[in-house]
Biotite code that builds the C-alpha atoms (Angstrom):
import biotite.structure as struc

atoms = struc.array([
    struc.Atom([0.000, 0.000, 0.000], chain_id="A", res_id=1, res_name="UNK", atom_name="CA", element="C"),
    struc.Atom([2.428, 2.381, 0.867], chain_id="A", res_id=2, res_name="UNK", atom_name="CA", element="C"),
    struc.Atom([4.559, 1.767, -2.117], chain_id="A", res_id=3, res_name="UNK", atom_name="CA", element="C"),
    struc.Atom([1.151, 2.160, -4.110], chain_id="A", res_id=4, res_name="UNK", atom_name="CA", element="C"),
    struc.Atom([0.693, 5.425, -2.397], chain_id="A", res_id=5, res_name="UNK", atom_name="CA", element="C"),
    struc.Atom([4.622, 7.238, -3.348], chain_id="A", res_id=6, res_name="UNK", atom_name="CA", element="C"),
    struc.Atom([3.733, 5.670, -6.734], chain_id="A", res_id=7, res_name="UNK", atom_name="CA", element="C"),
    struc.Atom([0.796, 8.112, -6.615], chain_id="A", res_id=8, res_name="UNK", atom_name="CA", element="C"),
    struc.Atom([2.049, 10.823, -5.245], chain_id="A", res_id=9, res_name="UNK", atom_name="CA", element="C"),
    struc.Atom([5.242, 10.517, -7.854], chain_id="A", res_id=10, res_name="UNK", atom_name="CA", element="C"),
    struc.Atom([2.411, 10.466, -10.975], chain_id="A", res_id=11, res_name="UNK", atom_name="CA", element="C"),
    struc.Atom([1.065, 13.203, -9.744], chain_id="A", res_id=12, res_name="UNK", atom_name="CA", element="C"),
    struc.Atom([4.024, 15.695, -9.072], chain_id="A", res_id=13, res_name="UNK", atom_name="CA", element="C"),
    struc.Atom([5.239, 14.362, -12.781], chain_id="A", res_id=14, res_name="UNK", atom_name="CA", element="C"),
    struc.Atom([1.607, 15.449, -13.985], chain_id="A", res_id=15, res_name="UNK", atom_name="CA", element="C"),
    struc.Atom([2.022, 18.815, -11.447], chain_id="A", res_id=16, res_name="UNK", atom_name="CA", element="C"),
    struc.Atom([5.627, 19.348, -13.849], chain_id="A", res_id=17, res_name="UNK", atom_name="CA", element="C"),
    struc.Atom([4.251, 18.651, -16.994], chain_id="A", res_id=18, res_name="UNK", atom_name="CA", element="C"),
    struc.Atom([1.345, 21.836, -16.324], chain_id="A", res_id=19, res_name="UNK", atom_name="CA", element="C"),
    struc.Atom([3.872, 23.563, -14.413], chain_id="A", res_id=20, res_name="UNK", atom_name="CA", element="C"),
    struc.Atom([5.994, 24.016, -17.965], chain_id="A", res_id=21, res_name="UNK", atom_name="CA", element="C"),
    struc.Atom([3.328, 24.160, -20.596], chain_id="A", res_id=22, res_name="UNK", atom_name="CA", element="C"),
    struc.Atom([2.756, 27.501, -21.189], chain_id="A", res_id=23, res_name="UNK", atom_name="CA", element="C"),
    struc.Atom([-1.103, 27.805, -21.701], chain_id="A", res_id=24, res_name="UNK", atom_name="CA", element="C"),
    struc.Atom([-1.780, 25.363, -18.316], chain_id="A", res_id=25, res_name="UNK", atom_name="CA", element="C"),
    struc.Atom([-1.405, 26.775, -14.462], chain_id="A", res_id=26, res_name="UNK", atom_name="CA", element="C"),
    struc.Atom([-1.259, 25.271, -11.525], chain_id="A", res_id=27, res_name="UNK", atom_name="CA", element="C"),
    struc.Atom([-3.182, 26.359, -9.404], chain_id="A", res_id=28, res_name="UNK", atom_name="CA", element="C"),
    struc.Atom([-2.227, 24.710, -5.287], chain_id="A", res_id=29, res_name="UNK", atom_name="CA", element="C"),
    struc.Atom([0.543, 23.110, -4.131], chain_id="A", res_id=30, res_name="UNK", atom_name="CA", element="C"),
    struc.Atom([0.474, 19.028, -4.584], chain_id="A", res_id=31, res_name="UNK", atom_name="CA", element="C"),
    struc.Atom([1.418, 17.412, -1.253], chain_id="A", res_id=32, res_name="UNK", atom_name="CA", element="C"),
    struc.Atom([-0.289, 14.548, -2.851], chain_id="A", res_id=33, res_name="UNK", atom_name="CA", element="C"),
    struc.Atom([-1.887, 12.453, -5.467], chain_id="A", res_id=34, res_name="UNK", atom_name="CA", element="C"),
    struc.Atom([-4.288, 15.395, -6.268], chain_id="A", res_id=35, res_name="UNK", atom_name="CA", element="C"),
    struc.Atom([-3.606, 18.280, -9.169], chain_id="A", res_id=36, res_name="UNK", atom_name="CA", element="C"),
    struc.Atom([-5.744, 21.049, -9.268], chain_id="A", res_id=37, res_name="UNK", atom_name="CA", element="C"),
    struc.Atom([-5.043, 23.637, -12.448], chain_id="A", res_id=38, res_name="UNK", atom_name="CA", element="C"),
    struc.Atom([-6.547, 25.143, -15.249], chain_id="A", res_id=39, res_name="UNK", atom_name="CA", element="C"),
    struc.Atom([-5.852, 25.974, -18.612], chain_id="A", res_id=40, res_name="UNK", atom_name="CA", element="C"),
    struc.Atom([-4.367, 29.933, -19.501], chain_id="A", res_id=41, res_name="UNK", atom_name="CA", element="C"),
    struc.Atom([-4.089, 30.404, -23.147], chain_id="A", res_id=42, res_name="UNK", atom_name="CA", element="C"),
    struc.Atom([-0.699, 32.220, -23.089], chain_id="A", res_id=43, res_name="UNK", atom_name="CA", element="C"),
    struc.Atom([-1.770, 34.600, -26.067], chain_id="A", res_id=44, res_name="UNK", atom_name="CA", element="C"),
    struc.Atom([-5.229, 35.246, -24.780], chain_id="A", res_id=45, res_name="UNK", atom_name="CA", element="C"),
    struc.Atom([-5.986, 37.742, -22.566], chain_id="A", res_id=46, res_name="UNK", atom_name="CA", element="C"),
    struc.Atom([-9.828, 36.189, -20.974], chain_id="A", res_id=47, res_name="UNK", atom_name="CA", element="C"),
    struc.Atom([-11.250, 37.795, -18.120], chain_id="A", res_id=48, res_name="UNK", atom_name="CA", element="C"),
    struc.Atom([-12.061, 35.318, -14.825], chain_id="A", res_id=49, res_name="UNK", atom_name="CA", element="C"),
    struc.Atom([-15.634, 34.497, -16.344], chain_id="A", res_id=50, res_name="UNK", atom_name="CA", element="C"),
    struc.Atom([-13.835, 33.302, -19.793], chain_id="A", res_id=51, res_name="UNK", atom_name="CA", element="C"),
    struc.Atom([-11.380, 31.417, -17.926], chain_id="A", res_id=52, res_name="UNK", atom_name="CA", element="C"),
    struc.Atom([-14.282, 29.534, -16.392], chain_id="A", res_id=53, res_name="UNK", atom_name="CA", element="C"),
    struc.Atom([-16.150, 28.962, -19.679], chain_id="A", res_id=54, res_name="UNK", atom_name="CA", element="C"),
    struc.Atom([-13.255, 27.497, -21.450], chain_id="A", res_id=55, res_name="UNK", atom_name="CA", element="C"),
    struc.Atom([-12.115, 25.562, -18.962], chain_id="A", res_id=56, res_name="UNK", atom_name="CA", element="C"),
    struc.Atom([-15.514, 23.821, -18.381], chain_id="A", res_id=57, res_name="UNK", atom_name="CA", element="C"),
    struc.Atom([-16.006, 23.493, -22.267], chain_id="A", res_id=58, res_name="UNK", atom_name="CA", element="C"),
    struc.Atom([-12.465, 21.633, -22.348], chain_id="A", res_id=59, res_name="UNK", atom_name="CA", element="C"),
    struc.Atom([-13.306, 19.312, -19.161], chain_id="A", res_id=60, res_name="UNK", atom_name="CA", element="C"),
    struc.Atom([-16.442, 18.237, -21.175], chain_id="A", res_id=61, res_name="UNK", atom_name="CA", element="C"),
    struc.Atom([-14.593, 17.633, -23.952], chain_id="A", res_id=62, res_name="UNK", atom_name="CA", element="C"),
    struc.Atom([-11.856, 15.367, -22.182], chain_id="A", res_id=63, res_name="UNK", atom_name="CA", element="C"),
    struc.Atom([-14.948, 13.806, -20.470], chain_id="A", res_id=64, res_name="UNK", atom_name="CA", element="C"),
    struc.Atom([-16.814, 13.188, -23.635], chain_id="A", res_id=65, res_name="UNK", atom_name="CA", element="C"),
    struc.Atom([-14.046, 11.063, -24.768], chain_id="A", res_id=66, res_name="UNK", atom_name="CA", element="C"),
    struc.Atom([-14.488, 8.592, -22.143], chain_id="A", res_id=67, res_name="UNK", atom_name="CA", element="C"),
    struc.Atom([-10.694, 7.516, -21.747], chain_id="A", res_id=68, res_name="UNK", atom_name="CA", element="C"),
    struc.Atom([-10.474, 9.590, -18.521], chain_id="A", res_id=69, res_name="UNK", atom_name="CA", element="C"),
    struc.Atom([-12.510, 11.592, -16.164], chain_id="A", res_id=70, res_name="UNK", atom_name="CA", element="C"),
    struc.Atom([-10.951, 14.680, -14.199], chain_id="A", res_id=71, res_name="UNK", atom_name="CA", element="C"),
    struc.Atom([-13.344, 16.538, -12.412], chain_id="A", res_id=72, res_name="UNK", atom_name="CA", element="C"),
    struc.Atom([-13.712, 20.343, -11.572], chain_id="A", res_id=73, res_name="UNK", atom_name="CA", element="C"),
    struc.Atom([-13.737, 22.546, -8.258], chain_id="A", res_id=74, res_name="UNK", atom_name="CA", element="C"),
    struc.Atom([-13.807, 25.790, -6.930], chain_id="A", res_id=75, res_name="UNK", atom_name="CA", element="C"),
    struc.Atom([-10.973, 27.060, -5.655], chain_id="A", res_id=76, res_name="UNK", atom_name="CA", element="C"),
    struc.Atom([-10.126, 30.733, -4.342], chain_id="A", res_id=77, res_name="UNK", atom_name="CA", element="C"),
    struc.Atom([-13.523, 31.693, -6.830], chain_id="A", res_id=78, res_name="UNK", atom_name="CA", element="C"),
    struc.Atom([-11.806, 30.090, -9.780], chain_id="A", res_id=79, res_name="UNK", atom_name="CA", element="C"),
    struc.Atom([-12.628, 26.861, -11.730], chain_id="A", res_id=80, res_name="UNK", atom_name="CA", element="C"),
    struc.Atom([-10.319, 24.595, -11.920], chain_id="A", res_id=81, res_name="UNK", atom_name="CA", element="C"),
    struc.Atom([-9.629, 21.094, -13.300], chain_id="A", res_id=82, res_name="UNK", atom_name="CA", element="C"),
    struc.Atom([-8.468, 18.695, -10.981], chain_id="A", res_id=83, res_name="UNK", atom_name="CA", element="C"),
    struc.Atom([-6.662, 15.405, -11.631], chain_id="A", res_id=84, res_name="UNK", atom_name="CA", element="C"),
    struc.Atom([-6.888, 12.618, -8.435], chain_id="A", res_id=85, res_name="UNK", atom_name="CA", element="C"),
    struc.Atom([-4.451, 9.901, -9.114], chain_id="A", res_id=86, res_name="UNK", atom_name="CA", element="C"),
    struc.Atom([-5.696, 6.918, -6.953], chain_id="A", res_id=87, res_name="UNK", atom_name="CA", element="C"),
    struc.Atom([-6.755, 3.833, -8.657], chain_id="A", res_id=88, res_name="UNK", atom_name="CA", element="C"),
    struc.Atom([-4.773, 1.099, -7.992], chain_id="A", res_id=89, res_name="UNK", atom_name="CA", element="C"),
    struc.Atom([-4.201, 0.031, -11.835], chain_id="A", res_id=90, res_name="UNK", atom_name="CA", element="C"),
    struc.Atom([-3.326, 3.724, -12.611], chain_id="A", res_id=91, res_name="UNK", atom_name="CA", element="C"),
    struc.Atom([0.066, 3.902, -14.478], chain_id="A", res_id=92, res_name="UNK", atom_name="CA", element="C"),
    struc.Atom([2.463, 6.531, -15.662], chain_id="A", res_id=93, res_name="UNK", atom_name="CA", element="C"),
    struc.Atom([0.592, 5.375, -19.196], chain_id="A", res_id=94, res_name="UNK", atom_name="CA", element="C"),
    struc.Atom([-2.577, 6.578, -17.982], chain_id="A", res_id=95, res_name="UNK", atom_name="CA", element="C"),
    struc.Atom([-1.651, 9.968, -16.462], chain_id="A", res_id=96, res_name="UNK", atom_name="CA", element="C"),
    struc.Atom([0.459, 10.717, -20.095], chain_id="A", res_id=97, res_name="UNK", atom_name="CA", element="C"),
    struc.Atom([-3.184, 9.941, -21.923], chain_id="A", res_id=98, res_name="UNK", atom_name="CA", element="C"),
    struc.Atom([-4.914, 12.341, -19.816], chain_id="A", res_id=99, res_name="UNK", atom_name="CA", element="C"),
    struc.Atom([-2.343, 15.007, -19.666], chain_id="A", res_id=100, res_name="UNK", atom_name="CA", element="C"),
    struc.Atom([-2.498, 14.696, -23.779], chain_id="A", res_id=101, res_name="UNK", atom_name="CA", element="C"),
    struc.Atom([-6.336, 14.417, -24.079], chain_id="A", res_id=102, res_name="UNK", atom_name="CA", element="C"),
    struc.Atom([-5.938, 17.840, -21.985], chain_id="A", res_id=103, res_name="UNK", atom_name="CA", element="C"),
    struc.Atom([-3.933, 19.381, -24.768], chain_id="A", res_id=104, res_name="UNK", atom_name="CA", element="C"),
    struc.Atom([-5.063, 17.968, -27.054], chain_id="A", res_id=105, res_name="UNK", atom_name="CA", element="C"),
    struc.Atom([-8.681, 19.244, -26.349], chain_id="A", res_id=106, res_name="UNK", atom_name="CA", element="C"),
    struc.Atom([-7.022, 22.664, -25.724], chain_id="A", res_id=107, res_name="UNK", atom_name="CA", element="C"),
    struc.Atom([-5.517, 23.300, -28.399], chain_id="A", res_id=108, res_name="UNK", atom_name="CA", element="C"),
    struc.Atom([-9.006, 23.174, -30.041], chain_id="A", res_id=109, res_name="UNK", atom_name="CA", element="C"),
    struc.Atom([-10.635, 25.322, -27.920], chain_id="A", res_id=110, res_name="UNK", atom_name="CA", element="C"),
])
């Protein structure tokens, strides 16, 4: 269990890099954890709070849509955010690369 756990907690601070260099992604709170919250920025977009919000719950329905994963959103500080929980014991580094690509993938549309 506890190796399970780092495992986790190593996924998700890869995932937490990964956001932390794309340009048009944010994080948004630390990750002590297995849990990423973030949102996506468009660097060459300047979008008020309430656009932020919009696109960023049009491209977690999107990601959603496709069925391969599910983040979820939250309120945090009055913004949206996505957040990613990595917690499933059969989640690999494989998985949290699909989402993480589904993400800008999706985004890159938007």
């Amino acid at each position: 269990m506890r190796e399970r756990l780092s495992t986790h907690m190593r996924l998700a601070q890869d995932f937490a890099t990964w956001v932390d260099e794309h340009p048009d992604f944010e994080r948004m709170a630390p990750v002590p954890f297995s849990v990423v919250c973030f949102r996506w920025r468009p660097a060459d977009r300047n979008l008020s709070q309430a656009e932020l919000d919009t696109a960023n719950e049009r491209l977690i329905d999107a990601v959603n849509a496709s069925g391969e994963v599910v983040p979820v959103t939250h309120q945090l500080n009055g913004c949206f955010v996505l957040r990613i929980a990595i917690g499933h014991i059969e989640t690999t580094e494989r998985h949290v690369r699909r989402a993480w690509q589904l993400l800008i993938d999706h985004a890159d549309h938007r």
